[in-house]
N, C-alpha and C positions, 0 to 999 in steps of 0.2 A: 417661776412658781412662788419665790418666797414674798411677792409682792399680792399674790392674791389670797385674800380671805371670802368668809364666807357671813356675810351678818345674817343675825336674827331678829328679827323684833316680831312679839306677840302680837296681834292684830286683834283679840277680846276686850284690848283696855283705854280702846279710845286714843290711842296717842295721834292719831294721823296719821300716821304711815300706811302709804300703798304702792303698789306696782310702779305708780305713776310718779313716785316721790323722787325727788332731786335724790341724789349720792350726797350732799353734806347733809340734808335733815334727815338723812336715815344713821349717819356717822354720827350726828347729833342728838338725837334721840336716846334720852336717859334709859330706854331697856332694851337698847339694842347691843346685841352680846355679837362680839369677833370671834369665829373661830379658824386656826388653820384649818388647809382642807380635809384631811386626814380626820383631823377631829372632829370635823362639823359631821363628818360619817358616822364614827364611833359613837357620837351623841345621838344620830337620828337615831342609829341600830341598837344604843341601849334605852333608847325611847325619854333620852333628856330636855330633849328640846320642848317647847311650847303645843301642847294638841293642835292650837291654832297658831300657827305664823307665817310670815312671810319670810324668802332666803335670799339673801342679794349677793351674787357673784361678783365682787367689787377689788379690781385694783388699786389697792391704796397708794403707791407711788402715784397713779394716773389721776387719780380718784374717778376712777371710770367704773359703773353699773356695766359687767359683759353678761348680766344672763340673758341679754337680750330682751329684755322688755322692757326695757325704757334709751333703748338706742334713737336719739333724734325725735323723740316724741312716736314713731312707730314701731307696732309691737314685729318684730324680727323680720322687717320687709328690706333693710338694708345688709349687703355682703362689708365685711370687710377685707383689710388687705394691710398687712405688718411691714413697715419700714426693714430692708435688709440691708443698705448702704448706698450711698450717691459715686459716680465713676465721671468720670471726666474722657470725652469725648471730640474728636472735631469735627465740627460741621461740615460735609463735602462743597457746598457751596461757598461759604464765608471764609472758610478753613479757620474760622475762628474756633474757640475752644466752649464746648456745650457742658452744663453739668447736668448728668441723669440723676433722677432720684429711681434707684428701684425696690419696689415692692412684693411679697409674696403673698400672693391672693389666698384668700379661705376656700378655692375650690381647689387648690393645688400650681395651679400656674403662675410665673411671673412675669411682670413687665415694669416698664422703666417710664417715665415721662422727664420732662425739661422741668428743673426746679424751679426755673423764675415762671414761666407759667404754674407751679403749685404756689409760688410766694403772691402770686396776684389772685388766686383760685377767691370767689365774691360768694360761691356756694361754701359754707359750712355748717355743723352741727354745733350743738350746743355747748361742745368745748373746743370753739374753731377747727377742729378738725377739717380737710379738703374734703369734699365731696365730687368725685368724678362721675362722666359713663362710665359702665362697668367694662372692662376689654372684654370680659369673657361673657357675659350676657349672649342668652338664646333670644331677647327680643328685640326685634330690630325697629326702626322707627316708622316702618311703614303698620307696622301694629299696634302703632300707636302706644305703645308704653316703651318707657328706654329704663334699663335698671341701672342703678348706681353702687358705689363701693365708696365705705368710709375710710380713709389711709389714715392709719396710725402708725406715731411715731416709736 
């Protein structure tokens, strides 16, 4: 949690800033105020902040936008899924040695893929992040839609 703040920037004064704005030109952005999260509450509840603004859930180690509107250019249509640790495995066939990465999904569950299949992964977001099928997705592909999951490190 010590990595995510909360920005603000007014949205009455013309600077640019929207929904849609990268995470550096909103970091960039001469009136966009940081606050921890605790604070960014305290400030709505004492009615500090901007009558008009916008709030951006932003990990600054990652410098990743998580309020979910600006995930991959759509607005909160992608799940994600948090890196937990890679285990080393043998394949029953090759008996050669496999390495898992696994992950724990935003619905609760987790599963593992092969990391050199993530190290070749050609589908990614806008900060390389892998883009898979989702394991746990309700739709299947005969319904013509397949959901994905962004995996972060």
């Amino acid at each position: 949690m010590k990595d995510l703040v909360v920005a603000v920037v007014p949205t009455e004064t013309g600077n640019g800033i929207d929904q849609r704005s990268s995470v550096e030109d909103i970091l960039n952005c001469e009136e966009t105020v940081l606050y921890a999260l605790t604070d960014y509450f305290k400030a709505q509840n004492d009615e500090d902040l901007p009558l008009l603004h916008w709030s951006f859930l932003i990990n600054q180690r990652t410098k990743t936008d998580l309020t979910g509107a600006n995930i991959v250019g759509v607005h909160q249509s992608l799940r994600t899924a948090q890196f937990v640790k890679e285990v080393t495995l043998t394949d029953p066939d090759t008996k050669g040695d496999v390495e898992l990465s696994v992950y724990k999904h935003m619905g609760g569950g987790m599963f593992a893929m092969d990391s050199s299949f993530l190290d070749q992964c050609v589908n990614t977001d806008d900060y390389d992040r892998p883009i898979i099928p989702d394991p746990f997705s309700d739709n299947g592909v005969e319904d013509g839609m397949v959901s994905h999951v962004v995996l972060f490190d």
